[in-house]
Structures are given as structure tokens and as C-alpha cells.
C-alpha positions, 0 to 999 in steps of 0.5 A: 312519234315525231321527234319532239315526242322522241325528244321528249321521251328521250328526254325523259329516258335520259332524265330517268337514266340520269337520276338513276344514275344519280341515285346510283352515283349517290349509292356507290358514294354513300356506299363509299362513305360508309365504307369509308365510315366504317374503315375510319371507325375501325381505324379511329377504333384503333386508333382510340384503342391505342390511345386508351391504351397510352391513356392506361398507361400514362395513367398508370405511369402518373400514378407509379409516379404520385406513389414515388412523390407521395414516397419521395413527400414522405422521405422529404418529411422524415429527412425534415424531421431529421433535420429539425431533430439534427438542428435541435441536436446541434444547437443542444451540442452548441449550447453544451459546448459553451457550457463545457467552455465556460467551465473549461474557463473556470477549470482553467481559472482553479487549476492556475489558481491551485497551481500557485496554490501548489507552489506555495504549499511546496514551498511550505513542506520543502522548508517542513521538510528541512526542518524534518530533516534536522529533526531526523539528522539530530534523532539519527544521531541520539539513535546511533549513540543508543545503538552503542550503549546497547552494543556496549552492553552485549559485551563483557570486557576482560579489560577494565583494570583501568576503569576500575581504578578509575570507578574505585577513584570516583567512588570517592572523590566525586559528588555525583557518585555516592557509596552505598555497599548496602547489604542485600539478605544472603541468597544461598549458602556460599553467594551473595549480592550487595550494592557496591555503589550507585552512580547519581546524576541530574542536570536539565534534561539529563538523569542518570541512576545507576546501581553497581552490585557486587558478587561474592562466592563463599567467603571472597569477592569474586574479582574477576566477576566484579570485573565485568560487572564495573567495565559493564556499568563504566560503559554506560556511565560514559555514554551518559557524560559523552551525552551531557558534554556534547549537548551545548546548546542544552536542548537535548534529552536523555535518561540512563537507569540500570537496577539489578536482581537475581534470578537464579541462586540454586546449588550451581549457579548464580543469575545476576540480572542488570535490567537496562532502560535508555530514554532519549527521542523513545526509550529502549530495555535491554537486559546484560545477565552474568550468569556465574559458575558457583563452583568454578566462580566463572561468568559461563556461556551457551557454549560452556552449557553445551561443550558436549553438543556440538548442534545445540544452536540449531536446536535451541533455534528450532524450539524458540521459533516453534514457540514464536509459531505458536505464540502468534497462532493463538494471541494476534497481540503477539508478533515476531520477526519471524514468517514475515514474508517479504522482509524475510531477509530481516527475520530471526534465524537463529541464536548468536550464542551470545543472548543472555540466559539464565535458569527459572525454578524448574531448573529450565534454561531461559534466553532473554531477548532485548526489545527490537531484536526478535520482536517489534518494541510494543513486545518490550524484552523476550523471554523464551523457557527451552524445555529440558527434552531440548536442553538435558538436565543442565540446569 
């Protein structure tokens, strides 16, 4: 083989070594490369993996935060509706606050006005109240005298020798005073009662009727007795001039009457009864009773009654309140300063031992009460009948 052939051959050899070569160098790189593909896949997997990884999340971060939007969207809406309620509630507060402004306004406006109306109706009842006040000053006044009229009739007066020879005076020469000594029917064998006079007078406002009896035991007048009666009667007829004369100006009021009968003529005792009625700004009763000794011819006291029972007050003070206790128990028209309550203090007690008295058919013994002294005025005079389981036969 020359060496062209060689060359050739070589040539050939060497083209055959190259391209194996090549085709080695191009396996050994594809082989590269597809290590290389295969390790950027996995590492792309990887890396992929991660990524969905960090997808899933942000996904799941996205919708944690869709669900806090859609929460926070449903928060915004309520706080919106709140508001919107809170804004609808103000301007309703706003406009009730002018409202009640508005009426503020007017109250104010009527409570000035009805302060100056108060002012004025103030000024109205102070000078109503002035004119009450002299009212009640005059009424005190007229009150204070009946009071004394009444204090004067409680009392028997031992001095009147005085009075009586004044009366006796007046009988005769005054033209207000007109003898009557009228003759009344004999009430028992040794009593009688006749009109010794009677006391007349009319001037405006102002009457007067007042009868004066005398007593007589047996066939003499009894003059101590007559006494009494005349002091008695004088009283009241004083009381009625001191009225007249010091009503100057003439724009007062009073009426004086006093009558009498016998409520007791049995074989011991005589009960001369004056009943009394007072008229001024209200009227008022009372009642005086001479309750005289037949055998003696003696005015005779509780105490008299009792000289041999030494508790007899207490005992007819204890009857008559279980008579008042009773009385209002079964009739509610019926009252009595008595168990009152808070005005105990001015409830009836007991008796004085000064009442009037005298004795009914059954010989039982009866304490006369004037109005307002156990009871309120509607009650007028009071009586009470003391049984004799009480008293003893003493009547």
C-alpha cells in the first residue's frame, strides 16, 4: 500500500475515529444533557413544587384574607347600619330636643305668667286674710263673752243681796222689765213654782226674753233659794246690756232666752230646770238645775247626795263612760269626747262634781251635760240616767 492509499486509509481511519468520536462526544453530550434535563427537572420539579407549594398557600392566605374582607365588608355594613340608625336617632333626639326647647320656652312663658299670677292671688288672699282675721278677732271676742255667760251660769252666787234689790228696783221702774208673778198649778203638797218676772228686750240685732221664777216650800218663799235663782238670771241679764253698750257701731248680734220647768217634784226633792240658749256668731245651750231639799229647803250638791261615799265620783264617772262606750258602739250618729285617740288629752275624765242634776220618775239620778262639754254641738245638751245599782236608793 503506497502511501497515498495509506494516507487514504488513514484518512479514512481517522474520519472514522473522528466521527465515532463525534458520535461519542455528541452521546457523552446528549447523555450530559439529558443528565443535565433530568437533574433540571427534578430541580425545576422542585422547584415547581415549592412554588405550588407557596401558590397553595398564597391561595389559602388570599382566601383567609377574602374571608377577613368579606367579614371586615360585613362588619363595615353592620357599623353603616348602625350609623345610619345612630344618625337616624340623633336627628330624632335633635329634633325632640327642640321640641322639649320649644316647650321649655312656653313652660317658662306660663310659669312667669303664673307667677305674676301668684303674685297677684296672694295679694288677694293676704287682704282676704286681713279681713278673716278681723273677722275672727270680732268672733273671738263674742266667743270670749259666751264663755263668760256660760262660766256664769256653772255658778250659784251666795251674794247677790245687792242685785237683788237692784232687780226688785228694776222690776218696778224699768219699761224693759214687766211683772208677771203668774201663778203656775201647785206641783205637789208643800212646793210650787211661779213666774217672779220676766226680763224683755228688743233693740236691732239685739233680743232679750228672760223668765224669772220663784220657789216656794210649804207656805214661805224660799229666799235663799230665790236668791240664787235672781244672782243667776241678773248674770245673764248683765251680760246681755254689756253686749248692747258696747256694740257702737250697731253691727252686732245677740240673742239671749232662758225659760224654766220642773223636772223633779216627788216627796224629797224639787228639780228647777232654767234651760239657757245663747245666740251670737252660733248659738249655744246650757242648762243651770236648783235642785232643792224639801225638807231642809236647801239647793243640794253631788256631794250632799253622796256624804257617805266618799268614791262616788269615780263611780259615776266609770258608769257614764260605759254609757258613752256604748252609745257609740250601737249608733255611729253618736260621739263623745271620749277614746278619741290623739286628742286624748282633751277627753272627758271624770265628773267635776259640779254638773247639774236632777231625778227622773224612777227616782233615778240624771247628770245634764252642756253642749260642747262632753260632746261635739251637733249632740246639743247630754243626759245621762245613773242606774241605782250605781247610786243606791237616793232618789
Amino acid at each position: 500500500m503506497n502511501i497515498q492509499d495509506w494516507i487514504i486509509v488513514h484518512n479514512g481511519e481517522m474520519e472514522k475515529q473522528y466521527k465515532a468520536q463525534k458520535q461519542l462526544k455528541l452521546m457523552a453530550e446528549k447523555e450530559k444533557t439529558q443528565i443535565q434535563r433530568k437533574e433540571f427537572g427534578e430541580v425545576h420539579k422542585k422547584k415547581m413544587e415549592s412554588a405550588q407549594e407557596e401558590i397553595n398557600h398564597m391561595q389559602k392566605s388570599i382566601n383567609e384574607l377574602k374571608k377577613d374582607y368579606d367579614d371586615i365588608k360585613t362588619e363595615h355594613d353592620e357599623l353603616n347600619l348602625r350609623i345610619g340608625y345612630k344618625k337616624l336617632c340623633r336627628d330624632g333626639l335633635v329634633k325632640q330636643i327642640k321640641e322639649k326647647e320649644a316647650q321649655l320656652k312656653y313652660l317658662t312663658e306660663e310659669e312667669n305668667n303664673k307667677t305674676v299670677e301668684i303674685a297677684n292671688k296672694q295679694r288677694e288672699y293676704d287682704d282676704i286674710c286681713m279681713a278673716v282675721k278681723d273677722m275672727i278677732d270680732e268672733k273671738a271676742k263674742k266667743e270670749k263673752r259666751m264663755r263668760i255667760v256660760i262660766q256664769f251660769t256653772k255658778k250659784t252666787g251666795l251674794t247677790a243681796a245687792a242685785a237683788l234689790l237692784a232687780i226688785t228696783v228694776m222690776a218696778n221702774v224699768s219699761p224693759t222689765t214687766a211683772n208677771a208673778m203668774e201663778n203656775i198649778p201647785v206641783l205637789g203638797t208643800i212646793a210650787k213654782v211661779v213666774t217672779f218676772r220676766t226680763f224683755e228686750d228688743t233693740k236691732d240685732n239685739y233680743e232679750a226674753k228672760i223668765d224669772i221664777p220663784q220657789v216656794s216650800i210649804g207656805d214661805q218663799a224660799n229666799t235663799e233659794v230665790n236668791k240664787s235663782i235672781e244672782e243667776y238670771a241678773n248674770q245673764l241679764i248683765a251680760e246681755y246690756e254689756k253686749e248692747v253698750t258696747e256694740d257702737v257701731a250697731g253691727e252686732g248680734h245677740y240673742s239671749v232666752t232662758s225659760s224654766y220647768q220642773v223636772v223633779t217634784d216627788n216627796d224629797k226633792y224639787l228639780s228647777l230646770r232654767i234651760n239657757t240658749t245663747v245666740i251670737m256668731a252660733s248659738g249655744a245651750d246650757f242648762v243651770k238645775i236648783f235642785t232643792i231639799d224639801k225638807a231642809t229647803g236647801q239647793v243640794v250638791t253631788l256631794k250632799d247626795l253622796f256624804r257617805d261615799k266618799a268614791d262616788y265620783i269615780q263611780a259615776l264617772s266609770d258608769n257614764i263612760k260605759e254609757q258613752m262606750r256604748a252609745q257609740m258602739a250601737a249608733d255611729d250618729s253618736k260621739m263623745y269626747f271620749f277614746e278619741s285617740g290623739e286628742e286624748a288629752a282633751e277627753d272627758f275624765n271624770q265628773i267635776t262634781g259640779d254638773e247639774s242634776f236632777y231625778f227622773n220618775g224612777n227616782g233615778e239620778l240624771v247628770l245634764v251635760f252642756d253642749e260642747y262639754t262632753v260632746a261635739p254641738g251637733y249632740m246639743g245638751v247630754v243626759e245621762f240616767t245613773i242606774p241605782k245599782s250605781v247610786t243606791g236608793d237616793i232618789g
